[in-house]
Backbone as a chain_set.jsonl record, in Angstrom:
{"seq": "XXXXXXXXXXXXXXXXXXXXXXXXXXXXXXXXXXXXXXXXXXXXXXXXXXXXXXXXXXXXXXXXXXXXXXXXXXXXXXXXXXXXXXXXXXXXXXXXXXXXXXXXXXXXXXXXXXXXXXXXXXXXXXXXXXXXXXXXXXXXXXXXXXXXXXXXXXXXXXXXXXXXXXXXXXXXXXXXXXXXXXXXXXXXXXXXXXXXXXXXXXXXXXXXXX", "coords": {"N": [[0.823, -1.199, 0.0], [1.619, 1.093, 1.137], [3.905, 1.395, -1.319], [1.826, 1.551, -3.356], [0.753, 4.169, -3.084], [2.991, 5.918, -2.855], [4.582, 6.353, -0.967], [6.486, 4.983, 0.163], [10.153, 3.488, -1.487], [10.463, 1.209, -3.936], [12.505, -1.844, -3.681], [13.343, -2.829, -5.681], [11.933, -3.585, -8.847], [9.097, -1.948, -10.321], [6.308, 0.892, -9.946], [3.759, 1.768, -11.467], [1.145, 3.849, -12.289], [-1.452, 4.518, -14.337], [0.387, 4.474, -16.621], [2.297, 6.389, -15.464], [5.269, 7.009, -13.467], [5.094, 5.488, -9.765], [6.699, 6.493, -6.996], [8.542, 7.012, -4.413], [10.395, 8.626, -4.293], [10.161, 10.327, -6.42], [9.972, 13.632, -8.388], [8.851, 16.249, -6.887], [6.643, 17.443, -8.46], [5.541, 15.043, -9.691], [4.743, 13.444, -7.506], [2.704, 14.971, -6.262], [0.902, 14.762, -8.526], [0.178, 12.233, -7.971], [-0.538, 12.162, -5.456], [-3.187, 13.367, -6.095], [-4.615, 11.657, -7.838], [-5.242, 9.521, -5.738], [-6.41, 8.542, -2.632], [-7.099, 7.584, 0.528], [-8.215, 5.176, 3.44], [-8.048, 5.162, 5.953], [-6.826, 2.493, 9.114], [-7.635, 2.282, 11.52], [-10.32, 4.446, 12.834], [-10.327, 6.214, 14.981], [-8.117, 7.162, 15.47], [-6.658, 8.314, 13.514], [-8.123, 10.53, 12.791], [-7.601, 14.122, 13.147], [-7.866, 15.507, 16.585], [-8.208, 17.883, 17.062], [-9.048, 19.308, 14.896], [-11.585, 20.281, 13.524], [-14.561, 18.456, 11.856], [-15.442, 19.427, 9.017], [-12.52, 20.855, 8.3], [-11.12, 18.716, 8.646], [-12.029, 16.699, 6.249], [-11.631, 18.971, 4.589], [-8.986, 19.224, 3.81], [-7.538, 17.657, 1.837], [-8.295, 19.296, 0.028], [-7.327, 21.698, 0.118], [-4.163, 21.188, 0.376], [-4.236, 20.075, -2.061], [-4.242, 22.005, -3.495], [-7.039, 21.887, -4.893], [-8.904, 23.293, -7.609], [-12.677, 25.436, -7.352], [-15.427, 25.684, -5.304], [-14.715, 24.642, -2.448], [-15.278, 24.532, 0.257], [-18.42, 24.231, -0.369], [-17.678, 21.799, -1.547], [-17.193, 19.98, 0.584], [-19.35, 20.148, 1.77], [-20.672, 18.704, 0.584], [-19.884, 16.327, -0.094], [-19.994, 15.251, 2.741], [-22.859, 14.758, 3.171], [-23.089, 13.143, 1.328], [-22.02, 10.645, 2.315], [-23.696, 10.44, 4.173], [-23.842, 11.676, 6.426], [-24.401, 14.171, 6.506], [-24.756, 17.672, 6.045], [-24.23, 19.663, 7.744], [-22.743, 18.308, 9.975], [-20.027, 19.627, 9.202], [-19.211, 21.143, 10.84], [-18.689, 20.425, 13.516], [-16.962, 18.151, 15.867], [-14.302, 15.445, 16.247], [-14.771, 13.885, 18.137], [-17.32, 13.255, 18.904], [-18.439, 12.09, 17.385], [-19.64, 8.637, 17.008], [-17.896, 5.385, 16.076], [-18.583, 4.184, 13.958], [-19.571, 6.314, 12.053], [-17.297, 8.063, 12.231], [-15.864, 6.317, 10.784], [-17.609, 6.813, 8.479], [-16.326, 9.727, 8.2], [-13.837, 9.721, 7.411], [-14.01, 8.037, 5.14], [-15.348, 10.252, 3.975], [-12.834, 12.298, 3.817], [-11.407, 10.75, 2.193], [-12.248, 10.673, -0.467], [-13.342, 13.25, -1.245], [-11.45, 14.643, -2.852], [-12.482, 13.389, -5.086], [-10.689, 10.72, -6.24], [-8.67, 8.236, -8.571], [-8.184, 6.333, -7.281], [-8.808, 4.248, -5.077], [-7.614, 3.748, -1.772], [-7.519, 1.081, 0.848], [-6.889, 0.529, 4.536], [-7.658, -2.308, 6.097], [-10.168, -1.436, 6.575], [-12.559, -1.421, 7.761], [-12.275, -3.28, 10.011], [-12.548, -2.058, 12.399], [-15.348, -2.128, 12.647], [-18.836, -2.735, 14.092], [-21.196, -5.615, 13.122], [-22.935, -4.163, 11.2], [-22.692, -1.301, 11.32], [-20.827, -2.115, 9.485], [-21.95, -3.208, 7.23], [-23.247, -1.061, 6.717], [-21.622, 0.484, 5.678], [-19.83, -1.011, 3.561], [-21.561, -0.728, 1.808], [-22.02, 1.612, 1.393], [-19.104, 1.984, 0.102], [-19.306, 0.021, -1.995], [-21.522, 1.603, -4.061], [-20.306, 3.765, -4.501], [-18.371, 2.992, -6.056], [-19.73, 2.026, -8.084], [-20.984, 4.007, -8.867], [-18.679, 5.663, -10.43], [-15.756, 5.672, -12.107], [-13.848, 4.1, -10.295], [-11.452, 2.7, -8.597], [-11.145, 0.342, -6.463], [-8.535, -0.55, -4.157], [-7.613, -3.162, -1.342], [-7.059, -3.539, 1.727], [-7.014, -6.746, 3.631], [-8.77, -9.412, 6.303], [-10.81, -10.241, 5.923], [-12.813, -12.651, 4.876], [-15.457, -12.395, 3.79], [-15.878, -9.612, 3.253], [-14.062, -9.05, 1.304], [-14.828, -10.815, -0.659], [-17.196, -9.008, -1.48], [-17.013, -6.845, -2.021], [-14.645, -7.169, -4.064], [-13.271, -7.492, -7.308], [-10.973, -9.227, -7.981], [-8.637, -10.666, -6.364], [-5.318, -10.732, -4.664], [-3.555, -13.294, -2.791], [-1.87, -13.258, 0.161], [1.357, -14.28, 2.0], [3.744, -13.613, 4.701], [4.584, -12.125, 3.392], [5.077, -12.336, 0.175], [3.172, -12.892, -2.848], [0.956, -14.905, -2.85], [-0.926, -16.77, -4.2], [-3.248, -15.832, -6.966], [-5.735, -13.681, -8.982], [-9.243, -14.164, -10.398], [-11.964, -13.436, -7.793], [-14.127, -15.19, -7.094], [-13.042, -17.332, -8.549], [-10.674, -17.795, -7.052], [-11.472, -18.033, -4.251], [-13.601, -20.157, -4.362], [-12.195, -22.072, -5.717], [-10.027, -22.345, -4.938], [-5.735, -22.87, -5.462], [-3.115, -22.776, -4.327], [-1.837, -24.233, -1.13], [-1.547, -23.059, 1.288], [-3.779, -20.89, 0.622], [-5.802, -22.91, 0.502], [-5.892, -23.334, 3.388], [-5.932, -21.612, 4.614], [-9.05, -20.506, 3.811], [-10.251, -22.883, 5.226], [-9.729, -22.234, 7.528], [-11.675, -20.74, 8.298], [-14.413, -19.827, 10.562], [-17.147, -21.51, 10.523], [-20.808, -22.402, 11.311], [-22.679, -25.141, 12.725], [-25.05, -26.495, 11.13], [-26.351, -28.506, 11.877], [-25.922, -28.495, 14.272], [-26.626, -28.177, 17.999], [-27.862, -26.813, 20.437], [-25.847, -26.164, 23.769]], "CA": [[0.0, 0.0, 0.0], [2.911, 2.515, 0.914], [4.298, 1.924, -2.475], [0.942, 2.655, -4.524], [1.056, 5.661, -2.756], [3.841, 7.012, -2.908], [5.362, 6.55, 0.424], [8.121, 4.43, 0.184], [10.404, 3.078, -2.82], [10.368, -0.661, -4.329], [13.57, -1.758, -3.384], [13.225, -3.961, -6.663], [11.0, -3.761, -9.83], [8.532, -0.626, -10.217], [5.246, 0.494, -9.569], [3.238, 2.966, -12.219], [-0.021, 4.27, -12.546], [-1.813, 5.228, -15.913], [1.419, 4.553, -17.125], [3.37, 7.601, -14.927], [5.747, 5.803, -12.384], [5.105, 6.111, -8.663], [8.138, 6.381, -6.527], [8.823, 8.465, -3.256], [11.995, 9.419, -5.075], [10.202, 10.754, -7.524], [10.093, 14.69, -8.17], [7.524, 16.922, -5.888], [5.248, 17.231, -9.32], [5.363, 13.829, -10.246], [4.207, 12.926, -6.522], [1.684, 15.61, -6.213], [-0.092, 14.795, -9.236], [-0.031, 10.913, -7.667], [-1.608, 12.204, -4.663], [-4.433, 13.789, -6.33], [-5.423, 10.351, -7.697], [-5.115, 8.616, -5.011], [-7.401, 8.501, -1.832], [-6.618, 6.607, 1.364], [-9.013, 5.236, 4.464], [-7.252, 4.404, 7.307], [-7.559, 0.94, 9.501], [-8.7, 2.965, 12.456], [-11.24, 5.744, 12.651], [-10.893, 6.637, 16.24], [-6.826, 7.628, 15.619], [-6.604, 8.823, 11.859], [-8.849, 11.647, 12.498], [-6.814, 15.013, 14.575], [-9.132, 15.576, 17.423], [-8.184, 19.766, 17.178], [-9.806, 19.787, 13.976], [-13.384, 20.233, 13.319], [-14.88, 17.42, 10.281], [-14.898, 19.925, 7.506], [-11.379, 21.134, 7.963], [-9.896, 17.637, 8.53], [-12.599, 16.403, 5.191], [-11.28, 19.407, 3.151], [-7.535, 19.01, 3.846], [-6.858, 17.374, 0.573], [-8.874, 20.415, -1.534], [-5.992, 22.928, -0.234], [-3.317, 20.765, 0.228], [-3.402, 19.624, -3.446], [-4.653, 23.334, -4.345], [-8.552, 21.723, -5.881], [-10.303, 24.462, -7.703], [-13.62, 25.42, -6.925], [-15.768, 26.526, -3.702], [-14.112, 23.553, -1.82], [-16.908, 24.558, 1.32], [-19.486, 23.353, -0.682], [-17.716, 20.383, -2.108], [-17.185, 19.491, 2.209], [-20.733, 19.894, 2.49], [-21.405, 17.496, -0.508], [-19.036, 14.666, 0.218], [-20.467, 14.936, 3.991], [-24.671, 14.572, 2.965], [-23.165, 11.435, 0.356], [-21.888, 9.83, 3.29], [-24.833, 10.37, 4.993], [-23.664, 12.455, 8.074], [-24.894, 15.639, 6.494], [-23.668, 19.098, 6.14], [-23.945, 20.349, 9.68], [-21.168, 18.031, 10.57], [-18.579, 20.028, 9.418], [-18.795, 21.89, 12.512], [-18.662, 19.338, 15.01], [-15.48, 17.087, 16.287], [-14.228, 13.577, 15.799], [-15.22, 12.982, 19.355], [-19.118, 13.94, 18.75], [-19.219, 10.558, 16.723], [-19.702, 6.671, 17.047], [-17.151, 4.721, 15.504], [-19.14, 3.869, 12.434], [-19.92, 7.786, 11.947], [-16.001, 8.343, 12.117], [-14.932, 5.612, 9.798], [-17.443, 7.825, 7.268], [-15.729, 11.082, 7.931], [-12.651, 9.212, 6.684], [-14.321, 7.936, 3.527], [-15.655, 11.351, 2.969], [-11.539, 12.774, 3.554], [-10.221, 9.949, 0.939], [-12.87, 10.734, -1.635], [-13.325, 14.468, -1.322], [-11.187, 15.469, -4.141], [-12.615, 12.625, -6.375], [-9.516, 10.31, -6.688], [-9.496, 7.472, -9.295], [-7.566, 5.204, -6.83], [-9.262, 4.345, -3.269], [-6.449, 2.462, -1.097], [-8.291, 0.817, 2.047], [-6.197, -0.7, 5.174], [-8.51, -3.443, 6.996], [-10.847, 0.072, 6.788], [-13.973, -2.033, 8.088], [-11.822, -4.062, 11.002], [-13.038, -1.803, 13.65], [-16.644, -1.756, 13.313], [-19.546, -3.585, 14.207], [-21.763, -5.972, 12.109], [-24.233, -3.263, 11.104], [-21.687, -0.38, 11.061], [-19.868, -2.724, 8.824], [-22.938, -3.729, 6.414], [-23.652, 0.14, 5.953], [-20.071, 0.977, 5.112], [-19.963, -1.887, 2.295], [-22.876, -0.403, 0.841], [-21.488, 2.678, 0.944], [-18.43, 1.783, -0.898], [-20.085, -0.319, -3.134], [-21.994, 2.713, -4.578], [-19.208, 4.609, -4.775], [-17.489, 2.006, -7.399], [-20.854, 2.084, -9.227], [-21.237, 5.971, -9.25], [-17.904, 6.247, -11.364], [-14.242, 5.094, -12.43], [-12.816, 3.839, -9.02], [-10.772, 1.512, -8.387], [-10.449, 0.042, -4.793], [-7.264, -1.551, -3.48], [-8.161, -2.951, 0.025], [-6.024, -4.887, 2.349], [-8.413, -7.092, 4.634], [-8.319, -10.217, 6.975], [-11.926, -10.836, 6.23], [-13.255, -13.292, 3.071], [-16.623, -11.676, 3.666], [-15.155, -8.06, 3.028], [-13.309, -9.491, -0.048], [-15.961, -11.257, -1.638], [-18.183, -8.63, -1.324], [-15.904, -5.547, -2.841], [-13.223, -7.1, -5.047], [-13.338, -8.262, -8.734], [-9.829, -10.175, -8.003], [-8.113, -11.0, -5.084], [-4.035, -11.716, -4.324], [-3.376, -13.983, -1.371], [-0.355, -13.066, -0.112], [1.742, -14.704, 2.771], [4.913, -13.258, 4.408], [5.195, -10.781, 1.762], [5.242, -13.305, -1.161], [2.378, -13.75, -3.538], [0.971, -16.982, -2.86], [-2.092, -16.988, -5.555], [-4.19, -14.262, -7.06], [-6.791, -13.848, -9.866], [-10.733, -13.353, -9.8], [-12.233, -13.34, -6.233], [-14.742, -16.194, -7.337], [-12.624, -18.23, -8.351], [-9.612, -18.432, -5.865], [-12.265, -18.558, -3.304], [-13.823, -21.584, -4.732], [-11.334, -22.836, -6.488], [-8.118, -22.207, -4.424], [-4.563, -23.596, -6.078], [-2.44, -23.052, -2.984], [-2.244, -24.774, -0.194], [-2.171, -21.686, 1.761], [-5.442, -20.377, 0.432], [-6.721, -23.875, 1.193], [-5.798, -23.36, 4.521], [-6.703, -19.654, 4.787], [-9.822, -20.667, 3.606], [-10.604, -23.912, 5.819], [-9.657, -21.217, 9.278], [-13.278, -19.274, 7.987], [-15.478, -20.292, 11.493], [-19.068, -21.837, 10.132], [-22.098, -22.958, 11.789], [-22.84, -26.334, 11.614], [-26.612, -26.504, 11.188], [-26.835, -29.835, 12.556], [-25.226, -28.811, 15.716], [-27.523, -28.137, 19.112], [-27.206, -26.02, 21.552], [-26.035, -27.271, 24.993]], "C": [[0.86, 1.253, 0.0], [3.162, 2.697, -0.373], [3.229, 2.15, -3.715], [0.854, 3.895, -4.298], [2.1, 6.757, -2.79], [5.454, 7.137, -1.936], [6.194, 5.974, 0.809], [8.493, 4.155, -1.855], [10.455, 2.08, -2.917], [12.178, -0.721, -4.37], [14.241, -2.509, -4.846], [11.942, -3.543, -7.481], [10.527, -1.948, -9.756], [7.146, -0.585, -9.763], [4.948, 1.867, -10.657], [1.583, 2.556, -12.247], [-0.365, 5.515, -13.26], [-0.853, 5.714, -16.592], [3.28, 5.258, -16.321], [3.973, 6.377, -13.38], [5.505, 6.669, -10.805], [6.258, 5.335, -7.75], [8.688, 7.923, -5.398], [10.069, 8.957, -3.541], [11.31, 10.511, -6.318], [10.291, 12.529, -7.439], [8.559, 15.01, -7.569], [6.098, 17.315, -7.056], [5.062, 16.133, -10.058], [4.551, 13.006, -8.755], [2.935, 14.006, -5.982], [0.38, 15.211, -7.27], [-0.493, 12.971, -8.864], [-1.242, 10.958, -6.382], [-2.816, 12.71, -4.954], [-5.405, 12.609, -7.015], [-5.708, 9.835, -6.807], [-5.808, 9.58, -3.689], [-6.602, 7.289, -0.788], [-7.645, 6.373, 2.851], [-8.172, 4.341, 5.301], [-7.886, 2.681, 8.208], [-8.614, 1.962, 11.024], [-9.208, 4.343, 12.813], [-11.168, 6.624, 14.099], [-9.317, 7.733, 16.044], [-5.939, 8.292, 14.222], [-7.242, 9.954, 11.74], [-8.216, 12.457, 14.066], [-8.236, 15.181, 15.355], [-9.582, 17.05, 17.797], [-8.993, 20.08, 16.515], [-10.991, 19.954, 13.767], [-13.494, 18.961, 11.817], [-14.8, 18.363, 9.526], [-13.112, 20.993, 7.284], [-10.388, 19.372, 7.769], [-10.699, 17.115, 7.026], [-11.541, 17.125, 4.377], [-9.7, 19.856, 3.558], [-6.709, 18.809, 2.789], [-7.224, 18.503, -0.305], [-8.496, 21.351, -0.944], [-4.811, 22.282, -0.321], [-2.828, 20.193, -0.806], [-4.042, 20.618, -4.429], [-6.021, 23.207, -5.729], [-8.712, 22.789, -6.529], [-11.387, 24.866, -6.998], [-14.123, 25.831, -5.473], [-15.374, 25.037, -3.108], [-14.973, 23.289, -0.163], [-17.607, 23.78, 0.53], [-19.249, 22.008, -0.787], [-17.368, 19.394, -0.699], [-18.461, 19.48, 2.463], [-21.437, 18.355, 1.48], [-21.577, 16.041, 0.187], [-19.968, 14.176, 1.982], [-22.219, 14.145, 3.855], [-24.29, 12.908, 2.102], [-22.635, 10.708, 1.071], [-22.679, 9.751, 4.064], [-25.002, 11.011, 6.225], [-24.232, 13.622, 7.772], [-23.917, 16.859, 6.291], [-23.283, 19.76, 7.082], [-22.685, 19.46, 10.135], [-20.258, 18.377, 10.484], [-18.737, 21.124, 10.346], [-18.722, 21.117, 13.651], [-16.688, 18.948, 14.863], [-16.344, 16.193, 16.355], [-15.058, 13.004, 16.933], [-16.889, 12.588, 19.544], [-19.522, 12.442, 18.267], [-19.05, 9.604, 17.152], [-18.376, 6.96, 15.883], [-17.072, 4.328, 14.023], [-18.883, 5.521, 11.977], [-18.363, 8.512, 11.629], [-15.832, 7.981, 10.996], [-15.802, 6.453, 8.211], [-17.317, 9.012, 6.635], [-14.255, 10.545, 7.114], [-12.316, 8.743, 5.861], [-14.11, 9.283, 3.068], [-14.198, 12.092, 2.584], [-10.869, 11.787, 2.612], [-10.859, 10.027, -0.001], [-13.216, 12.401, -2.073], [-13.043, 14.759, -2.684], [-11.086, 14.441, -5.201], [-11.208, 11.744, -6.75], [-9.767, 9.216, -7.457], [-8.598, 6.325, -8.724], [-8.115, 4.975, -5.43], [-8.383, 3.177, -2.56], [-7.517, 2.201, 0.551], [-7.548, -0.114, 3.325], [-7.164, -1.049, 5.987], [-9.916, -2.55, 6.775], [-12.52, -0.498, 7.386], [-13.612, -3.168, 9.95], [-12.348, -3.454, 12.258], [-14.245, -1.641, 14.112], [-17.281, -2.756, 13.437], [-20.524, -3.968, 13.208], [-22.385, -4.923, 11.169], [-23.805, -2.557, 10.952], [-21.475, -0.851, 9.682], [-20.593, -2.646, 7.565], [-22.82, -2.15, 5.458], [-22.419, 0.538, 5.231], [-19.739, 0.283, 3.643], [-20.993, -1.302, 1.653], [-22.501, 0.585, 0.672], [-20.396, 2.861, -0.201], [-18.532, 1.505, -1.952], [-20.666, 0.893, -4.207], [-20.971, 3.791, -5.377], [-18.821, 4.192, -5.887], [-18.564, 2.157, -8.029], [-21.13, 3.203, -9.665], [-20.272, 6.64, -10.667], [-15.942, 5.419, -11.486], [-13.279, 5.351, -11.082], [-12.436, 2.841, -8.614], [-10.453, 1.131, -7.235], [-9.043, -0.971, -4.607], [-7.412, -1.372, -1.918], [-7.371, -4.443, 0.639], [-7.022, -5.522, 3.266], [-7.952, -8.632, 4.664], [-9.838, -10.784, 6.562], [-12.455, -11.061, 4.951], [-14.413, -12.488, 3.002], [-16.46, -10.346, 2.868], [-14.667, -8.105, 1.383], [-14.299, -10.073, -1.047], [-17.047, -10.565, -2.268], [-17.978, -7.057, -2.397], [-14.931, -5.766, -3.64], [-13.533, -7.95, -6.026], [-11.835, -9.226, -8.129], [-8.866, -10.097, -6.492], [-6.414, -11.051, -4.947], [-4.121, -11.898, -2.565], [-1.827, -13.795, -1.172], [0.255, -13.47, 1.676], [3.107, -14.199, 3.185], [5.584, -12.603, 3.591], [5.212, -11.339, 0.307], [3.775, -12.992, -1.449], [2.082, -15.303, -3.453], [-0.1, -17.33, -4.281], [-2.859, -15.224, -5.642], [-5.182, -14.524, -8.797], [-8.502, -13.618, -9.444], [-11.141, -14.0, -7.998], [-12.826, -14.771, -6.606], [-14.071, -17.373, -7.174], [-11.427, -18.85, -7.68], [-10.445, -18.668, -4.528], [-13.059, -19.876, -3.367], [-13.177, -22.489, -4.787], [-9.864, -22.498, -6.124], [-7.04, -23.299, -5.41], [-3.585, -23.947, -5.202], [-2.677, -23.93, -2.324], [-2.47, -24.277, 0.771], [-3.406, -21.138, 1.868], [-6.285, -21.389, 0.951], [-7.193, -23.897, 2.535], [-6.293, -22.38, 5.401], [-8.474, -19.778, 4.905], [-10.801, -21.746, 4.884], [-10.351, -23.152, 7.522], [-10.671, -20.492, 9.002], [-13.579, -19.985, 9.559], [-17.076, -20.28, 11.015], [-19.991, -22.524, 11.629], [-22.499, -24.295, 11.256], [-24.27, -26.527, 11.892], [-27.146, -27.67, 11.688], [-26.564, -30.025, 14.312], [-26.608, -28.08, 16.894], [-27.045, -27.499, 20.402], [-26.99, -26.568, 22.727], [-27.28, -26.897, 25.786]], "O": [[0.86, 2.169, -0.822], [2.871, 3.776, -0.888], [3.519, 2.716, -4.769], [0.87, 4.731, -5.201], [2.052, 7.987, -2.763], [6.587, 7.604, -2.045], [6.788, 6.316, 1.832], [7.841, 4.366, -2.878], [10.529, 1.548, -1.809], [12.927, 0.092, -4.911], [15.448, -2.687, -5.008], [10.947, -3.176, -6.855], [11.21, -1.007, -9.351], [6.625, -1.587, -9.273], [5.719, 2.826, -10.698], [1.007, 1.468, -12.234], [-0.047, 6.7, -13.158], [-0.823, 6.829, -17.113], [4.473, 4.975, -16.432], [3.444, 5.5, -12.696], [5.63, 7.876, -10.594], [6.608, 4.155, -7.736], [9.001, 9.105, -5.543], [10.647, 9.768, -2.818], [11.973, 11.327, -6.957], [10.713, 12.9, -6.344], [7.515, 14.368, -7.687], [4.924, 17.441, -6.709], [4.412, 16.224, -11.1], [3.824, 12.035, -8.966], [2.211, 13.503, -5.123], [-0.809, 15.307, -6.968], [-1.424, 12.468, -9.491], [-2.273, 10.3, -6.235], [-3.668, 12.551, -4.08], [-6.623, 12.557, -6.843], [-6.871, 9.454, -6.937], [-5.811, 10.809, -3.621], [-5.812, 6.412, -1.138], [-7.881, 7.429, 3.438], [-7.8, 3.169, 5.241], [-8.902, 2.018, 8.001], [-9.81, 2.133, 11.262], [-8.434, 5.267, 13.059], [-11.895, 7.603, 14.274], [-9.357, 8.907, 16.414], [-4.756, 8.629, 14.161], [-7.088, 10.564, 10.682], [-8.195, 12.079, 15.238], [-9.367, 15.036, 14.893], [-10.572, 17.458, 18.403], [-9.812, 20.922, 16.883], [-11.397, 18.925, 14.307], [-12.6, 18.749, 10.999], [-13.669, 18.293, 9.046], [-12.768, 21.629, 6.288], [-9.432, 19.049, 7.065], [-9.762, 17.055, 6.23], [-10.727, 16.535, 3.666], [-9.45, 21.061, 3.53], [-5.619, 19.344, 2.585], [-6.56, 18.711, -1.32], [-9.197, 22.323, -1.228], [-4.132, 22.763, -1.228], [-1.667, 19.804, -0.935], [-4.33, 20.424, -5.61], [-6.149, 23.809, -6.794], [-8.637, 23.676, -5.678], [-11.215, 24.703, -5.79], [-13.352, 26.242, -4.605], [-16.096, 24.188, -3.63], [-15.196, 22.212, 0.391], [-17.464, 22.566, 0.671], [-20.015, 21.121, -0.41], [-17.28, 18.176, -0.851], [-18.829, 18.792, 3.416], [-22.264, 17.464, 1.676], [-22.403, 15.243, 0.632], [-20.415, 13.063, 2.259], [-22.56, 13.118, 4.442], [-24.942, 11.869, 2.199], [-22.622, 9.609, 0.517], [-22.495, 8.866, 4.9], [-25.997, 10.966, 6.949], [-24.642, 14.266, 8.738], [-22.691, 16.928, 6.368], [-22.214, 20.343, 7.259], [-21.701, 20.004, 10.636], [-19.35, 17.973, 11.211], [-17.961, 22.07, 10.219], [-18.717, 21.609, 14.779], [-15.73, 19.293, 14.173], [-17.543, 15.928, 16.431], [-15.802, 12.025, 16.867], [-17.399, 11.73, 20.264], [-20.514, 11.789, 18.59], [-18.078, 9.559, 17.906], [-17.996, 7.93, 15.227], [-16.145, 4.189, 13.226], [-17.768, 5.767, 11.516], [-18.299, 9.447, 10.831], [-15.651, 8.784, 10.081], [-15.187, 6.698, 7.173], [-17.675, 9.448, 5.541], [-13.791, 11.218, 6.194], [-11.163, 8.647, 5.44], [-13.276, 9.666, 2.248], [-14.058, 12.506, 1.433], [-9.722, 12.057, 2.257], [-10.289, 9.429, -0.913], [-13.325, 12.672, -3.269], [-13.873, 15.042, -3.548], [-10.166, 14.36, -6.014], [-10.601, 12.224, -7.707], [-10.936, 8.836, -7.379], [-8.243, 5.423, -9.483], [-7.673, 5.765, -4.596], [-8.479, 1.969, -2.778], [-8.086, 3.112, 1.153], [-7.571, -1.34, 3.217], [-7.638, -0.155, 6.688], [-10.905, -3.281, 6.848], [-13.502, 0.24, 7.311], [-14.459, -3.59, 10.737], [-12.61, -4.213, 13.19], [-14.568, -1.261, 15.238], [-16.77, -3.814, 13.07], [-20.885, -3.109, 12.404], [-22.032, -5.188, 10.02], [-24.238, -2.301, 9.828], [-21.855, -0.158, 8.739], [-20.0, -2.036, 6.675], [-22.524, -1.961, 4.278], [-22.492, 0.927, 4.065], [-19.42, 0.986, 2.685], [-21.087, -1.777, 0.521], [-22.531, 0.824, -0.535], [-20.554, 3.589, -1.18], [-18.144, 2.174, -2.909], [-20.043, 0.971, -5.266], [-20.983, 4.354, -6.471], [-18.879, 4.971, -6.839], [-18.193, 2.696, -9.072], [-21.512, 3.403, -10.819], [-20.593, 7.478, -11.51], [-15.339, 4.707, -10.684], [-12.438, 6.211, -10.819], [-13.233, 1.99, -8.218], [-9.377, 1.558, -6.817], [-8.889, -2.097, -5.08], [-7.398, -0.328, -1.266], [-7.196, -5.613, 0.298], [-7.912, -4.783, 3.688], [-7.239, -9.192, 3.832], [-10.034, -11.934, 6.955], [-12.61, -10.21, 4.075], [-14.42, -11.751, 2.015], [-17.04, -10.215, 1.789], [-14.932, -7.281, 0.508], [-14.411, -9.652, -2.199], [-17.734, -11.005, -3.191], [-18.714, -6.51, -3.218], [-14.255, -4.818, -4.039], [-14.016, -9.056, -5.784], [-12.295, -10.322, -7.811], [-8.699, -9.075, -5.826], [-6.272, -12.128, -5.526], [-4.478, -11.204, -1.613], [-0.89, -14.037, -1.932], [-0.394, -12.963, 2.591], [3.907, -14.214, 2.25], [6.752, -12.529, 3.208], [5.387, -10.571, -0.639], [3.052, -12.813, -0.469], [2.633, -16.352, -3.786], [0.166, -18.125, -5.182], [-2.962, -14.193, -4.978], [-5.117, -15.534, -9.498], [-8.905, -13.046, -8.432], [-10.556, -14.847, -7.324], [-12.005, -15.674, -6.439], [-14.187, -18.214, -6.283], [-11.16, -20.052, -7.681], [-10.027, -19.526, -3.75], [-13.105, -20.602, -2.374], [-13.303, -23.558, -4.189], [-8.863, -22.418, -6.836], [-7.462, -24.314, -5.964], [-3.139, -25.092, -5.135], [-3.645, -24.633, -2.612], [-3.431, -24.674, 1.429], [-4.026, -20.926, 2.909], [-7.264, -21.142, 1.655], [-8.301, -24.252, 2.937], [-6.849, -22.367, 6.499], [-9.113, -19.284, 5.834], [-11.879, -21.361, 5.336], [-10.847, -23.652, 8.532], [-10.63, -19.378, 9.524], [-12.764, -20.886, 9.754], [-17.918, -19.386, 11.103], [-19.572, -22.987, 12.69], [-22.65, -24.658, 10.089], [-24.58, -26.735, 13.064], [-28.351, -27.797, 11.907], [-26.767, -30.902, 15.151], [-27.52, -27.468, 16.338], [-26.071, -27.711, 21.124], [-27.757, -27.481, 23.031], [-27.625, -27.579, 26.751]]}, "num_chains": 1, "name": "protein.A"}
């Protein structure tokens, strides 16, 4: 994830997007115009968001810091109502919210200035079922609204199955398998994935309560 972003270098090979290479070596307008694609939602919502700030200064952070156009107020009141918190929230603090309510001030700050890359670490690991549900639906939408591409790191097949055309399984830093979600989830090749797969916890419908 660092190196789609930007934030470290590949010590080995490269990494480019829409051709242009990304590389924390690279020059300050070759990494500016990387961060304006690119979007990022943290793993946790409680410690990713400053607690000085009010929601529409920490939201519209990226639409001065990568010098947006436009009334950049309004486009903080937008992003806030399409996450569903509204426009009045950009006067409040982080602390004002639930957990869920956080994690979608921290959508609305990685989508703000429209990026056509959304990077996601675990970004669903800290909430609860129902939190969780709405948040997937949220995202979801998002990818259907317009040309976005998620890259999302996650511990949970549910999460993965639910948001990703293709999957890599990756162990110890290696590639172990990768290809469509469907079918490495079905149809694992590894023995890894087998194994990955066979640690899910089911219900066995035959079983009885004590």
């Amino acid at each position: 994830m660092r190196l789609l972003l930007g934030l470290d270098s590949p010590t080995a090979g490269s990494v480019t997007f829409d051709g242009a290479p990304v590389d924390a070596r690279a020059s300050a307008r070759a990494l500016h115009w990387v961060r304006r694609q690119t979007g990022i939602v943290f793993q946790d919502p409680y410690a990713s968001l400053d607690p000085r700030m009010s929601v529409g200064r920490i939201i519209g952070e990226p639409l001065w810091a990568l010098d947006i156009p436009g009334d950049r107020r309004a486009r903080v009141r937008d992003v806030l109502t399409h996450v569903g918190l509204g426009a009045g929230a950009a006067d409040r603090y982080p602390h004002e919210f639930s957990g869920g309510q956080r994690q979608r001030i921290a959508l609305a700050r990685a989508i703000v200035h429209r990026p056509r890359l959304l990077v996601g670490d675990e970004p669903l690991s800290a909430l609860d079922v129902t939190v969780r549900a709405q948040i997937l639906a949220l995202i979801a939408e998002l990818r259907a609204e317009g040309a976005l591409t998620l890259v999302m790191v996650s511990h949970d097949i549910g999460v993965v199955q639910n948001l990703c055309d293709d999957v890599v399984v990756m162990k110890d830093g290696a590639v172990v398998e990768e290809g469509p979600t469907e079918k490495v989830l079905l149809q694992p090749q590894a023995a890894y994935t087998r194994r990955l797969l066979a640690s899910i916890p089911t219900i066995d419908p035959g079983a009885t309560a004590p």
